[in-house]
Backbone as ProteinMPNN parsed JSONL, in Angstrom:
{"seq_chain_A": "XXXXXXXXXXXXXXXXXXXXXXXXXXXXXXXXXXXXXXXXXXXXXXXXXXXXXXXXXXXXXXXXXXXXXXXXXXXXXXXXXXXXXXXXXXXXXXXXXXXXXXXXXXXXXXXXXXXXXXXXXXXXXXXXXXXXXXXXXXXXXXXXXXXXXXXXXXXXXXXXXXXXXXXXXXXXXXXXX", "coords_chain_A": {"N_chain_A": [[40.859, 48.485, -5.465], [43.877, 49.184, -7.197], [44.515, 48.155, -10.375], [47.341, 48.087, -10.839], [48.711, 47.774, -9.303], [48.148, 45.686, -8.207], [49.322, 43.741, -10.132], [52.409, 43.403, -10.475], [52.445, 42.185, -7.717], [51.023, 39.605, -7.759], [52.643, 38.587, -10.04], [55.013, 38.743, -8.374], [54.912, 36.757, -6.542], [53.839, 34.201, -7.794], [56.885, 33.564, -9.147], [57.992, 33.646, -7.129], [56.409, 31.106, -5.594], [57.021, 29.385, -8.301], [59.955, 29.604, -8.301], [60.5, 27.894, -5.72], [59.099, 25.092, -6.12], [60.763, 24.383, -8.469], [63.151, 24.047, -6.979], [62.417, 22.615, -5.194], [62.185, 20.11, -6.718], [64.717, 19.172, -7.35], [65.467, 17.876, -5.529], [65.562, 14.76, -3.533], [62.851, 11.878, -4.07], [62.817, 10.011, -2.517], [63.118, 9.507, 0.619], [64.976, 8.033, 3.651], [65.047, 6.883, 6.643], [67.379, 6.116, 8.974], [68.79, 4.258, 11.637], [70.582, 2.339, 14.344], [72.42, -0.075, 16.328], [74.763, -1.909, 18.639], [74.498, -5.293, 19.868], [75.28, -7.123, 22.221], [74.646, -10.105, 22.087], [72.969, -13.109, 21.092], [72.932, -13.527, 17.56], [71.023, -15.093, 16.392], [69.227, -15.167, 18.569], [68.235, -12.292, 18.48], [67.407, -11.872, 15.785], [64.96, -13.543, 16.731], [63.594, -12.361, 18.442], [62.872, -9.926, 17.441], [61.413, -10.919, 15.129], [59.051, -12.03, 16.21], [56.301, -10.575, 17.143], [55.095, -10.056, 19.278], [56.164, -9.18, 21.208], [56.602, -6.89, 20.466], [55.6, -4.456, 21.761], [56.855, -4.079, 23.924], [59.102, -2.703, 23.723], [59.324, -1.509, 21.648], [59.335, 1.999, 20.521], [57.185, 2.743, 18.684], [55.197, 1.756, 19.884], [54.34, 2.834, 21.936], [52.261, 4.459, 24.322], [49.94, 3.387, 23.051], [46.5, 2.124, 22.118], [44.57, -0.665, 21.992], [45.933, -2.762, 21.223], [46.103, -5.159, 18.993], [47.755, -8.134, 17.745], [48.498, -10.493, 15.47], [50.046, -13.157, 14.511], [52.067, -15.006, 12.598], [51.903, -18.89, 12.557], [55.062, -19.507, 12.706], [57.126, -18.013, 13.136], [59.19, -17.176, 11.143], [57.319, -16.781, 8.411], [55.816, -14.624, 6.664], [53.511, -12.094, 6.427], [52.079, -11.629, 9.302], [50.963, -9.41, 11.448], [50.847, -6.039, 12.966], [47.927, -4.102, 14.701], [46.795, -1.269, 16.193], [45.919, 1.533, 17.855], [46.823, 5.23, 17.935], [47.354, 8.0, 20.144], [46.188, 10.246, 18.662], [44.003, 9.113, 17.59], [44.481, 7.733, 15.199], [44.279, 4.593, 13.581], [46.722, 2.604, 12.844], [48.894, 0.293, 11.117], [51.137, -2.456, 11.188], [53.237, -5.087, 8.982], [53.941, -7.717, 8.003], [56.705, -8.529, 5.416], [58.817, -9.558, 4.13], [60.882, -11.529, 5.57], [64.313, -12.892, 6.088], [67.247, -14.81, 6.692], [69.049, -11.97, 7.246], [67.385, -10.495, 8.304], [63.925, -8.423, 8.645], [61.617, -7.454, 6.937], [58.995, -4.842, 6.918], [55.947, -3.486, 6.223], [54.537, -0.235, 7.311], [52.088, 1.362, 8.194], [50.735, 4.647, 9.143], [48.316, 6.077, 10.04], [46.539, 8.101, 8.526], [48.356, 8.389, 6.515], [50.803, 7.643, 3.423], [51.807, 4.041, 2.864], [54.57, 3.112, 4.545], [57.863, 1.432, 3.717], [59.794, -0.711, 6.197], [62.024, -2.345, 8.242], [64.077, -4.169, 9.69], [67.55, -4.895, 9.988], [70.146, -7.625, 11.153], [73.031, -7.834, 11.56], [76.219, -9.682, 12.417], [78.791, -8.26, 12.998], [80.976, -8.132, 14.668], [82.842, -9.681, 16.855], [81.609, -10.005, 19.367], [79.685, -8.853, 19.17], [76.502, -7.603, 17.64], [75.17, -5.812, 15.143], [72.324, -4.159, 15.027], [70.127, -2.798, 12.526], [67.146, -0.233, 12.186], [65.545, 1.08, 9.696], [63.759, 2.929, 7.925], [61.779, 3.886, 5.26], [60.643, 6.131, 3.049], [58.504, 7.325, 0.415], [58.431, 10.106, -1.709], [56.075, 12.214, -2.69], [55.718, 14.634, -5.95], [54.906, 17.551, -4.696], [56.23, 20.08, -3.436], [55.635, 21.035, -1.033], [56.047, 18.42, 0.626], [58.289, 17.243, -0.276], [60.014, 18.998, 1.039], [59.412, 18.504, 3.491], [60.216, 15.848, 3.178], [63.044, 16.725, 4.136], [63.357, 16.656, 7.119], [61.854, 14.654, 8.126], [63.707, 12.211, 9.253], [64.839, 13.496, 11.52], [62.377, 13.753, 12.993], [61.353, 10.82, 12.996], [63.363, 9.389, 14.152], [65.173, 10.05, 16.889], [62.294, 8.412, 18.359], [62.915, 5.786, 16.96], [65.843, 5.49, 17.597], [65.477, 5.284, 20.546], [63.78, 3.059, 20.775], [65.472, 1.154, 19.672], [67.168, 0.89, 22.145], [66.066, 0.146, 24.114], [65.349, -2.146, 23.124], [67.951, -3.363, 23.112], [68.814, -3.622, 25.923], [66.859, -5.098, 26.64], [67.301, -7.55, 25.712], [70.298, -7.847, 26.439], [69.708, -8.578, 28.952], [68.489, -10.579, 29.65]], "CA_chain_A": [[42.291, 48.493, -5.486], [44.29, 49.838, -8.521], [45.262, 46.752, -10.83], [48.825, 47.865, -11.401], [49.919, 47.322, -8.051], [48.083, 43.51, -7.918], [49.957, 42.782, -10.903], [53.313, 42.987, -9.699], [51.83, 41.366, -6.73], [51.029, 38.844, -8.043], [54.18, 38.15, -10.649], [55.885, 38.009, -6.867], [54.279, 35.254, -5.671], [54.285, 33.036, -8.741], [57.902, 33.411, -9.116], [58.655, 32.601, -5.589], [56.192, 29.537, -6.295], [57.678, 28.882, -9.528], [61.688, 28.759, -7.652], [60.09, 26.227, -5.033], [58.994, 24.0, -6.558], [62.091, 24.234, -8.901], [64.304, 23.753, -6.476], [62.067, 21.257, -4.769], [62.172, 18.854, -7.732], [65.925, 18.887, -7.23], [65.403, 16.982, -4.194], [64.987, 13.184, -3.985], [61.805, 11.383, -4.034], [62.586, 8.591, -1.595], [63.783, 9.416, 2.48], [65.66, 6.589, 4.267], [66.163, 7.125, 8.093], [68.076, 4.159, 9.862], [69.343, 3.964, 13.086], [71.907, 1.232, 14.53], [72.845, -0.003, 17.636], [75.078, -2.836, 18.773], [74.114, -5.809, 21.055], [76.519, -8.325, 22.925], [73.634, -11.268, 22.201], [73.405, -13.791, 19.962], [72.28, -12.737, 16.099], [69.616, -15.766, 16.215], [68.089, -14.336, 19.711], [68.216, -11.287, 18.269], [65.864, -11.966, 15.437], [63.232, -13.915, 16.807], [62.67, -11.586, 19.356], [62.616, -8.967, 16.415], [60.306, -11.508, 14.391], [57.898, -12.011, 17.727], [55.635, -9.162, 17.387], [54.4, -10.219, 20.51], [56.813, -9.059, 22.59], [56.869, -5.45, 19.979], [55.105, -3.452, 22.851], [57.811, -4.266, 25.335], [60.615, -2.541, 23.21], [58.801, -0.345, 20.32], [58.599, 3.349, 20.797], [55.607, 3.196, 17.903], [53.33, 1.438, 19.936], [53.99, 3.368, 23.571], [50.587, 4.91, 24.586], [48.96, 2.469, 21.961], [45.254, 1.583, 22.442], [43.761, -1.542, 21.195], [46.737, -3.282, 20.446], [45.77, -6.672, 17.937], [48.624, -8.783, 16.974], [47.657, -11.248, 14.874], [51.205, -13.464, 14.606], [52.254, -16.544, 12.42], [52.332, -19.797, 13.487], [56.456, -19.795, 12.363], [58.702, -16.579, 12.986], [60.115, -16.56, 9.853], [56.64, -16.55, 8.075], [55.203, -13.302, 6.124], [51.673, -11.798, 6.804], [52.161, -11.078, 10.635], [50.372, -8.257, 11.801], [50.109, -5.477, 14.7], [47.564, -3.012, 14.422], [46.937, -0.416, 17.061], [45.325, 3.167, 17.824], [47.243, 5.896, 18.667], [47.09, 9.017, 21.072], [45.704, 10.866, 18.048], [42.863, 8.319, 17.644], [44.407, 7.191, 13.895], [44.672, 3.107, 13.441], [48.174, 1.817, 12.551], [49.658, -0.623, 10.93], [52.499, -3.197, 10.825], [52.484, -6.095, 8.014], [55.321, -8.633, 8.116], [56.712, -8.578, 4.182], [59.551, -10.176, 4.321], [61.547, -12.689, 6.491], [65.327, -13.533, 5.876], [68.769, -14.527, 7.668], [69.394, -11.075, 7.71], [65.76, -9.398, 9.329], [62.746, -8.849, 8.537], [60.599, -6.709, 6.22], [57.35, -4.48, 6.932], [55.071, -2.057, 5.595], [54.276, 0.94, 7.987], [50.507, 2.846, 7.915], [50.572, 5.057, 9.992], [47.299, 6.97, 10.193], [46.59, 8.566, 6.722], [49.786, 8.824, 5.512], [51.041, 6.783, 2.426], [52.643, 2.831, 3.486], [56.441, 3.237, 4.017], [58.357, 0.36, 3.844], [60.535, -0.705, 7.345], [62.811, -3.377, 8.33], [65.535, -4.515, 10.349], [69.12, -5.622, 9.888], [70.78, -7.996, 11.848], [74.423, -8.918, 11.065], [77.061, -10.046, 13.065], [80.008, -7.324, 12.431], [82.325, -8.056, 15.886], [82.831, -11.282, 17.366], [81.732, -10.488, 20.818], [78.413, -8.323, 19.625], [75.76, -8.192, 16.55], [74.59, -4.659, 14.703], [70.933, -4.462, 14.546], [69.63, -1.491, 12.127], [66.545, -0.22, 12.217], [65.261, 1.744, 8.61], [62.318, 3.633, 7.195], [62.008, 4.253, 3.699], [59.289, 6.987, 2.693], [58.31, 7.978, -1.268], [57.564, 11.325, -1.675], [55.137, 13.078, -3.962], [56.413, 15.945, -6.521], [54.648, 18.437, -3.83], [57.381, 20.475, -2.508], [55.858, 21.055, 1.255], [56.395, 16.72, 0.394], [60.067, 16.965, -0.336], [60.636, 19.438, 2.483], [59.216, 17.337, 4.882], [61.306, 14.494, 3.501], [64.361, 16.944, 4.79], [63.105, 17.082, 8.311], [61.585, 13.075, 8.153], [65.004, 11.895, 9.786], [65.034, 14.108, 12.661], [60.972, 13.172, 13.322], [61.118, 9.57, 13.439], [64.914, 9.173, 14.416], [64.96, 9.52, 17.73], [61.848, 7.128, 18.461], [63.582, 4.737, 16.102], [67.046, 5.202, 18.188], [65.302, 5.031, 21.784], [63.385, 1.857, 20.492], [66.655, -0.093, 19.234], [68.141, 0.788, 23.257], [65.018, -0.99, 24.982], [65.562, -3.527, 22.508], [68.882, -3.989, 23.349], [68.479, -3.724, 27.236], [66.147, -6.459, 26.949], [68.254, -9.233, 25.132], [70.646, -7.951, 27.063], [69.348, -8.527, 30.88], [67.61, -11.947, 29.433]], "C_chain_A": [[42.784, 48.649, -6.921], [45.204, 48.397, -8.894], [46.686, 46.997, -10.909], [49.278, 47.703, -9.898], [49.391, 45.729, -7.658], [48.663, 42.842, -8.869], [50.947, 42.348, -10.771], [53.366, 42.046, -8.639], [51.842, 39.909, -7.124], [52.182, 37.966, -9.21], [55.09, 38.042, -9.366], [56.036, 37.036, -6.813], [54.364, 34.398, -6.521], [55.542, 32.813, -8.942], [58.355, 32.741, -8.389], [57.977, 31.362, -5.497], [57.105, 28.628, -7.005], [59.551, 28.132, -8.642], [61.672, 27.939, -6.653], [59.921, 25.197, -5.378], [59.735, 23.772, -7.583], [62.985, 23.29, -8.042], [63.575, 22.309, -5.286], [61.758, 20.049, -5.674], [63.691, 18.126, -7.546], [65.866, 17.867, -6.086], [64.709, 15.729, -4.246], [63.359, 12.922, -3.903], [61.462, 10.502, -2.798], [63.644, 9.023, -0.16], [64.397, 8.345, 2.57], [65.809, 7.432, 5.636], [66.638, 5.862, 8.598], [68.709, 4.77, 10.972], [69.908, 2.877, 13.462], [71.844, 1.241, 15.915], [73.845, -1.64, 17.485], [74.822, -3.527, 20.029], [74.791, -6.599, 21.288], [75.077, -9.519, 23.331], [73.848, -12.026, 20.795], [72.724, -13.24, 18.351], [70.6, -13.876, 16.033], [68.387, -15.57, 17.514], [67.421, -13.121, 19.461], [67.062, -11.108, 17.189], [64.662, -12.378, 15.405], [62.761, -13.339, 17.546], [62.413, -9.946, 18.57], [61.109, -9.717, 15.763], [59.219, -11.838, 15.126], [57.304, -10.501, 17.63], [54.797, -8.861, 18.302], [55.05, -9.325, 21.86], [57.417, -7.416, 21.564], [56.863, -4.585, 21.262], [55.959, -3.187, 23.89], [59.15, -3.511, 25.073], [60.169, -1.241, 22.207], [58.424, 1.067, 20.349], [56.945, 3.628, 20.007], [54.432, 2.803, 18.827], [53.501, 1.549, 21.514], [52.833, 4.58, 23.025], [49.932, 4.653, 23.798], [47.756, 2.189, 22.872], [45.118, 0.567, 21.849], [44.876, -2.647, 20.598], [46.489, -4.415, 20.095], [47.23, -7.113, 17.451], [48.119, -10.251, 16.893], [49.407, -11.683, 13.7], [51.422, -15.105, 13.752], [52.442, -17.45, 12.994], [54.157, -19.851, 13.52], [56.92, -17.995, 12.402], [58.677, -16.043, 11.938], [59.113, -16.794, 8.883], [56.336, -14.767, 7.876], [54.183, -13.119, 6.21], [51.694, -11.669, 8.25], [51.72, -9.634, 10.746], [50.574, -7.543, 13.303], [49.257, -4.236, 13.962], [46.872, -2.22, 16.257], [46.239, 1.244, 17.137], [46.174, 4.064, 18.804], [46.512, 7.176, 19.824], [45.834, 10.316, 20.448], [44.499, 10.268, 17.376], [43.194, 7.815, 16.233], [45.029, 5.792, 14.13], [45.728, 3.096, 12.462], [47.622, 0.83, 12.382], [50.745, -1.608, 10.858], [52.744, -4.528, 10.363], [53.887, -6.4, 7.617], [55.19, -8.89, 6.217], [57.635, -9.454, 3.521], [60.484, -10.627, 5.613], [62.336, -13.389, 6.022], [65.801, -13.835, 7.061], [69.141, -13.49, 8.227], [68.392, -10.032, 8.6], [64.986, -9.758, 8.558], [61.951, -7.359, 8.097], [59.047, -6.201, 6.339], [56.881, -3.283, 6.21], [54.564, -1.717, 6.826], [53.375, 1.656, 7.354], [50.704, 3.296, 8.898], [49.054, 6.426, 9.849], [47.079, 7.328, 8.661], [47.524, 8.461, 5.419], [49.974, 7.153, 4.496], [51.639, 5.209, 3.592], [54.115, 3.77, 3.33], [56.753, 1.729, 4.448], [59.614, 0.644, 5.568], [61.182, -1.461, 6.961], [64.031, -3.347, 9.618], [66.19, -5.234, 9.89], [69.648, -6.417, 10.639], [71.808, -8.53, 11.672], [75.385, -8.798, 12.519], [78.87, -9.018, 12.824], [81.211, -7.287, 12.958], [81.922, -9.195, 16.228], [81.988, -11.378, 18.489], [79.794, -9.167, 20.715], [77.744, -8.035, 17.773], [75.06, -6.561, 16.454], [73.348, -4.815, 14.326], [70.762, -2.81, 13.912], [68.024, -1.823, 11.635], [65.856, 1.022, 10.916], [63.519, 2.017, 8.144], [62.682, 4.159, 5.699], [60.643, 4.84, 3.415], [59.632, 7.26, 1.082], [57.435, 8.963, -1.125], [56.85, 11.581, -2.916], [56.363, 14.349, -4.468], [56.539, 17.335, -5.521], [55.981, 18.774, -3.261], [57.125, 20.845, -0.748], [56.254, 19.064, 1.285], [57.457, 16.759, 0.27], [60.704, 18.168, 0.862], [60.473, 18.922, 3.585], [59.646, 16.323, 4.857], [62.751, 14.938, 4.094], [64.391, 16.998, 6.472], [62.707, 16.005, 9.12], [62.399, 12.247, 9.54], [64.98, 12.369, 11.219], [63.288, 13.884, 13.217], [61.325, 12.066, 13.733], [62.887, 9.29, 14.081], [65.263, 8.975, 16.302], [64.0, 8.272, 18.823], [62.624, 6.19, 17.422], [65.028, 4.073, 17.472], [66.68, 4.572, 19.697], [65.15, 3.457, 22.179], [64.467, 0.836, 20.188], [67.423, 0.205, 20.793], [67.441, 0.011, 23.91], [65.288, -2.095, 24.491], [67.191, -4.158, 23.11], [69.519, -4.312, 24.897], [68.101, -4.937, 27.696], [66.767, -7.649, 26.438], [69.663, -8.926, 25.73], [70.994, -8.11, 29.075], [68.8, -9.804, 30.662], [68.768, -13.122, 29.948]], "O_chain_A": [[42.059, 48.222, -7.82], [46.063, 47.788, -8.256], [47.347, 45.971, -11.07], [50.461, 47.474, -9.644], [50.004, 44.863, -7.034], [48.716, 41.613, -8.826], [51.056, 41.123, -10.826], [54.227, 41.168, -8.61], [52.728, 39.146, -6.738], [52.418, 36.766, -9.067], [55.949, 37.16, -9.395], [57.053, 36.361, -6.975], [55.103, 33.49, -6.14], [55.698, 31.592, -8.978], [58.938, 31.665, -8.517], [58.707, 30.386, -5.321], [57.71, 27.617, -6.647], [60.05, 27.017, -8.49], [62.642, 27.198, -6.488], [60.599, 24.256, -4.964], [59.481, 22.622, -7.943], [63.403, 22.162, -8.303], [64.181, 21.36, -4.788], [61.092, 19.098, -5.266], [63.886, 16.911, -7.573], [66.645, 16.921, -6.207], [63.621, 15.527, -4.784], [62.656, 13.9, -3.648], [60.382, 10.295, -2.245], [64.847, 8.764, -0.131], [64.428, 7.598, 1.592], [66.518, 8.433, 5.74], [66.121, 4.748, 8.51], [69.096, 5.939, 10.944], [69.665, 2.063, 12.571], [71.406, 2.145, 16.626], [73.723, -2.386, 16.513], [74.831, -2.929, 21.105], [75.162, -7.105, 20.228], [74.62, -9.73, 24.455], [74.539, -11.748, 19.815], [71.871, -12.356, 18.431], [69.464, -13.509, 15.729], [67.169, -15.743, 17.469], [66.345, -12.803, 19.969], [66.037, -10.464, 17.409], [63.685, -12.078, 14.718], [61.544, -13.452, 17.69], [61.85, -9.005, 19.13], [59.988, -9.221, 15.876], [58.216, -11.942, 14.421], [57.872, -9.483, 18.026], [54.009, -7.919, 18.375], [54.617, -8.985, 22.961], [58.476, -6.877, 21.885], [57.879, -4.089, 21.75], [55.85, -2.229, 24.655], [60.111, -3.556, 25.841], [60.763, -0.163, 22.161], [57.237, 1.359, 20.208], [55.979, 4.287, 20.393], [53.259, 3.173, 18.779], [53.031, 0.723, 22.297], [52.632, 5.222, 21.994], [49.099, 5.508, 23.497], [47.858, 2.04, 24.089], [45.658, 0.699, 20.751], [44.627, -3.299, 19.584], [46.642, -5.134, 21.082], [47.828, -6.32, 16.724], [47.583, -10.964, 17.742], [49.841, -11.067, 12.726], [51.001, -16.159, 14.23], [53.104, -17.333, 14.026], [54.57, -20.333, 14.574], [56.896, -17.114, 11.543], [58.33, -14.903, 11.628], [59.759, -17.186, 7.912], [56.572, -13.892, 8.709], [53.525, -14.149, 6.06], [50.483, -11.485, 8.37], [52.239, -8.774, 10.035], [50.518, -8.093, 14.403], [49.651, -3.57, 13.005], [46.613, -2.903, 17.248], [46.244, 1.935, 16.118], [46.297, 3.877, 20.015], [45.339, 7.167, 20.197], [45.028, 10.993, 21.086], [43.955, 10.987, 16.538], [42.173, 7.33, 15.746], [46.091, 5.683, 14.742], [45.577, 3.567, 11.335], [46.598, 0.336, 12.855], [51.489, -1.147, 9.992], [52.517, -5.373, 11.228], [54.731, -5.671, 7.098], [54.159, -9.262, 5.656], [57.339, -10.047, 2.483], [60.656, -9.862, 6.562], [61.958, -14.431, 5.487], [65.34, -13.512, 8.155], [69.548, -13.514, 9.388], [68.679, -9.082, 9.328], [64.953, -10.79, 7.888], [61.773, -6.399, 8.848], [58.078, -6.874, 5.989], [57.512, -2.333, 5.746], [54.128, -2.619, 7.541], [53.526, 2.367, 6.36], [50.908, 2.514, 9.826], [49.227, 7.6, 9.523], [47.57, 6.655, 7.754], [47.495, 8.452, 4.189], [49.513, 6.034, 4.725], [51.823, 5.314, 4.804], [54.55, 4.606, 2.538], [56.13, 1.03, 5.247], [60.083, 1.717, 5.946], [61.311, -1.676, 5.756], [64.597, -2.416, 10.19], [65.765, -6.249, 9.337], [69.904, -5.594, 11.518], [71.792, -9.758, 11.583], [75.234, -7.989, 13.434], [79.912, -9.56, 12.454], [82.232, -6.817, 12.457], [80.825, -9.692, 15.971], [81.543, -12.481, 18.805], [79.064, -8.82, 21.643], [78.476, -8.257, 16.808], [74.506, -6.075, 17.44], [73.105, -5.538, 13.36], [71.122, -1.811, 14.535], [67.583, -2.828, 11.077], [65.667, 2.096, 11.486], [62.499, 1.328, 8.125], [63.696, 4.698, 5.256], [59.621, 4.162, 3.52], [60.766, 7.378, 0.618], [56.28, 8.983, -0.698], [57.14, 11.114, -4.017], [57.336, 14.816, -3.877], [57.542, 18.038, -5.394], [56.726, 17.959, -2.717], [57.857, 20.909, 0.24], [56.836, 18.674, 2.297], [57.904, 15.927, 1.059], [61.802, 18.042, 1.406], [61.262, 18.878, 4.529], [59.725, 15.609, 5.856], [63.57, 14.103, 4.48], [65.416, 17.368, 7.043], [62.904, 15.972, 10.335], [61.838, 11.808, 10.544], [65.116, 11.514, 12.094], [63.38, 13.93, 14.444], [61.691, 12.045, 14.908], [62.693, 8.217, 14.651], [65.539, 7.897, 16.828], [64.493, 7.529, 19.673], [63.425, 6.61, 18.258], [65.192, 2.973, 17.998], [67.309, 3.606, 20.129], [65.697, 2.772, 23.043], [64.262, -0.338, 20.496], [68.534, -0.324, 20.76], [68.025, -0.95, 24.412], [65.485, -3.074, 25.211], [67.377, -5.324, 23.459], [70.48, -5.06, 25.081], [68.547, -5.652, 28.593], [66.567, -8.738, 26.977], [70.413, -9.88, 25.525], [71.872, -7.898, 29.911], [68.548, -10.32, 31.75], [68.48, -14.319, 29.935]]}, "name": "protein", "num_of_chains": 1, "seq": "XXXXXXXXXXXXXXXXXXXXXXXXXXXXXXXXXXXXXXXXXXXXXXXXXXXXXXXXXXXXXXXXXXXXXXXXXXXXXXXXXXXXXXXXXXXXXXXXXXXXXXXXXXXXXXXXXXXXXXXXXXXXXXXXXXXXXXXXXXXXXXXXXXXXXXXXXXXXXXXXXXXXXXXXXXXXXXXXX"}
């Protein structure tokens, strides 16, 4: 093949490299998806059956068609170090690792199969008299990699609906209790 036409060729392709990962630097580092719902229950029912990771499986889109499910649960609720771990559909072992435990929810780290930890959590405040906003958040840190910051634009719409489905079971169930 005649070099003057792979040189151009190739000055293409680095360019169009080069303005990707440009323009993918512009773009944050750190995702957030959250999801919300409101429940007509009390705010202190509301988080111990959040802080019960016993009764996850009964409410949690992450851990429908789970194998193997281990929870491995403080003696106290509102204790840190609570565990579920689990195997999915795709045969990779999960995580979920109680980090924090306030008034307002409750703090975890999320493995999911290979991928980096992301931090979780839930919200629970009281916002209307007659019903209590629970939010449900993911927080991912991306790498410089720009297929990594394009997939933090697309993140949201991935986990978002399991997130949303999971906060309606949840709220089904403290509300039919």
């Amino acid at each position: 093949m005649n070099l003057r036409l792979i040189k151009p060729l190739l000055i293409g392709i680095l360019g169009v490299l080069s303005v990707v990962t440009l323009i993918s630097l512009l773009l944050p580092s750190q995702v957030m998806t959250s999801k919300w719902v409101q429940v007509a229950a009390g705010k202190d029912t509301i988080l111990n059956n959040i802080r019960d990771l016993n009764q996850w499986k009964d409410w949690n889109g992450l851990l429908t068609n789970a194998r193997d499910i281990q929870v491995v649960q403080k003696t106290s609720l509102t204790d840190t170090g609570s565990r579920i771990f689990w195997t999915d559909l795709r045969d990779y072992h999960n995580e979920i690792r109680v980090t924090g435990n306030n008034e307002k929810g409750l703090v975890t780290n999320l493995y999911m199969g290979n991928q980096r930890p992301m931090t979780s959590g839930f919200s629970v405040e009281k916002r209307h008299p007659d019903s209590v906003q629970v939010v449900w958040y993911i927080v991912e840190n991306l790498k410089w990699y720009p297929w990594e910051k394009f997939y933090g634009m697309m993140s949201g719409d991935m986990k978002g609906p399991v997130m949303q489905e999971s906060l309606y079971q949840l709220k089904k169930r403290l509300q039919t209790q």
